[in-house]
N, C-alpha and C positions, 0 to 999 in steps of 0.2 A: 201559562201565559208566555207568549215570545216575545224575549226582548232585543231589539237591536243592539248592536253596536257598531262602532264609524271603521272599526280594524277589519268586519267584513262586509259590508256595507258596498263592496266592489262588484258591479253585472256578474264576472266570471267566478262568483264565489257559490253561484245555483247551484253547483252540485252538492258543493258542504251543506246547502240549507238543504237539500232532498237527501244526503243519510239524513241529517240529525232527526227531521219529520218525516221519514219517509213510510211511517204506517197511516199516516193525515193524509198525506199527497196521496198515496196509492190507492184509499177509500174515496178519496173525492176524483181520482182519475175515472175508478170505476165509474162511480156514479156518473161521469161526463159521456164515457163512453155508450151507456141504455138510455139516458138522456138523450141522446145525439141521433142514435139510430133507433129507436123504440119509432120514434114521428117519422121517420122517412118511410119505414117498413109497412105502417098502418096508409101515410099518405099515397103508397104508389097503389095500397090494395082500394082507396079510396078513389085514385085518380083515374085507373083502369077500365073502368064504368063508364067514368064523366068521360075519359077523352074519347072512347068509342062511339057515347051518344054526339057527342062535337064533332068526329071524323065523318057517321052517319046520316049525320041531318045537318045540312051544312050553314042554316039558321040558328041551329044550336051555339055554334062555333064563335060568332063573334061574341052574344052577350054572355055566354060561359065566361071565356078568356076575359073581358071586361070587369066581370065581378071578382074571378080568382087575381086577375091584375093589381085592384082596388085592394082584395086583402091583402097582398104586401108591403102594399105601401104602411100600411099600419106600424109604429114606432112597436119595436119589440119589447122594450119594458112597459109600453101603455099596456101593452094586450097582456104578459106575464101579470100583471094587478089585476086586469077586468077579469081575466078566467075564472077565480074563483067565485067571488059571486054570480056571476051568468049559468055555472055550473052547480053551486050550491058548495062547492067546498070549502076547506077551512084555507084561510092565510099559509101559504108556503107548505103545503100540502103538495105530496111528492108528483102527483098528477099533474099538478099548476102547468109546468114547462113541456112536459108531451103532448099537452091539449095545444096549448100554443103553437108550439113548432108542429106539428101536425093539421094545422092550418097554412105555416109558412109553405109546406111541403107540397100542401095537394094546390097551394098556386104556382106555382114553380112547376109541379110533374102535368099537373092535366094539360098545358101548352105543348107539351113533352111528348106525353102520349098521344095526342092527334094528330101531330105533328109526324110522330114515328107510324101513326099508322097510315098517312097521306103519301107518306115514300114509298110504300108498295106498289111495286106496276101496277096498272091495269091488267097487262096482258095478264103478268102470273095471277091474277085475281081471274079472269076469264078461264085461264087454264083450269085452276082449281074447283070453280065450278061444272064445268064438263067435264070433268071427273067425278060427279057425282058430290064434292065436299059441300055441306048442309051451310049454314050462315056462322053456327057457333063451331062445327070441325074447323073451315079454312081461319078462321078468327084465332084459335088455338093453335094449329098445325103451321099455319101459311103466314099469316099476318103480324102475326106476334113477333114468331121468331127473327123473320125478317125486318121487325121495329126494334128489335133488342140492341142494337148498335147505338141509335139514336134513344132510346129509353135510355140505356146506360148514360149516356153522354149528361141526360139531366139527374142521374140520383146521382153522381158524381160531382155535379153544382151542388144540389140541394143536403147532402150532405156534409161537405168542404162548410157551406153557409151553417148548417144546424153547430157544426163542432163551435162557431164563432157566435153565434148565438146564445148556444148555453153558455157561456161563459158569462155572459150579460147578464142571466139571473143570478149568476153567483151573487150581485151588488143589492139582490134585493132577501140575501139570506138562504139560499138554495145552496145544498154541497153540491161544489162542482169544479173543476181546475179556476171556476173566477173567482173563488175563496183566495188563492193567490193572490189576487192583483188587489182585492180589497184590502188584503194583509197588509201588501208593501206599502198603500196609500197610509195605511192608517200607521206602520211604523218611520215613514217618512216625515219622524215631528225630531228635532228641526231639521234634519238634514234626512237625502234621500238613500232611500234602502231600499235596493234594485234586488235583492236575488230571489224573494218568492216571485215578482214580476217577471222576471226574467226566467225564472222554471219555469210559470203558468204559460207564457209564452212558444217556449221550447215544448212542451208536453202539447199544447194544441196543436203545434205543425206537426209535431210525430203522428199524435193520433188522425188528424185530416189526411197524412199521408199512408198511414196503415190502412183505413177507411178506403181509400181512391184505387190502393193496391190491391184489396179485394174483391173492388167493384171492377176494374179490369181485366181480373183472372177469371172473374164469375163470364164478365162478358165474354170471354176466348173461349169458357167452356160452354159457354152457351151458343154460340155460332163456331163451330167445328168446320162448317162448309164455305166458313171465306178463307181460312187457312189453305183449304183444299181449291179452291177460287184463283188465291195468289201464289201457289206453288205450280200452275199450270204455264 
């Protein structure tokens, strides 16, 4: 059991509270971390479909985007409780929050993806066809690649958002960096006790910024030919 005291009870005292727990933190970091990305990884392979058929049929487009719209609005602790009965699982069932953010995600990307795949010229679209490329080559070869800029640009939203998200289930019993913040409320009796709040805090910026730094490197390696673009 942890017990506060008023001697450390100072913001800048986070670090002493992460030695003293830092086998707790670092298990529930984990956990924050496949939490976080497990939904976006599933929502982009979800999204990639839907935003094609939205880029292709361009009455698809609006009530797509409408409906994915509507799910986000959705309050993120109502939906972390409905998943499991809707799904059949048990209460705080390690599944509960990837189901959920994996909803957040494919409303967020499928706007994303039709979106990235509307930026491609024409022309190079015409090119790629009289060259012979099928519907599903130039989609893979031609169209993708050239949306990857713009795709990146939303799993780098939709991500930044999931790392802040799961921390919201922490409050309903989930390991996760929001086990932090429920800490410090609850040792906040009578006076407040800032430093697991104040880690949970620090550890979510680091980790949305590791997150956004590998979604930018992914992207640079993934388009090779705007480097070669803008060194001309």
């Amino acid at each position: 059991m942890i017990v506060a005291s008023s001697a450390d009870s100072s913001p800048w005292h986070f670090w002493a509270y992460f030695l003293d727990h830092r086998h707790e933190d670092l298990g529930w970091l984990w956990d924050h971390v496949w939490l976080s990305a497990l939904p976006v990884v599933i929502g982009l392979a979800i999204s990639l479909p839907l935003g094609y058929l939205a880029r292709r049929y361009r009455w698809v487009y609006p009530p797509m985007l409408s409906i994915t719209g509507l799910l986000y609005t959705i309050p993120s602790i109502a939906l972390f409780v409905i998943v499991p009965p809707l799904f059949g699982l048990k209460s705080l069932d390690p599944l509960q929050v990837p189901i959920a953010l994996t909803v957040y995600s494919v409303a967020l990307l499928v706007r994303v993806v039709a979106d990235g795949l509307a930026s491609v010229p024409d022309d190079v679209l015409q090119s790629a066809t009289a060259m012979g490329f099928g519907r599903v080559r130039r989609l893979v070869s031609v169209e993708l690649p050239i949306a990857v800029p713009v795709i990146a640009a939303g799993l780098r939203v939709a991500m930044v958002s999931n790392v802040s998200l799961v921390a919201v289930a922490g409050t309903i019993g989930m390991n996760n960096l929001g086990r932090l913040f429920d800490q410090g409320i609850q040792l906040s009796t009578p006076t407040a006790y800032y430093p697991p709040i104040v880690l949970g805090i620090v550890l979510c910026v680091l980790l949305a910024t590791v997150f956004d730094v590998v979604i930018v490197l992914a992207n640079r390696a993934a388009t090779p030919w705007r480097r070669a673009v803008a060194a001309r």
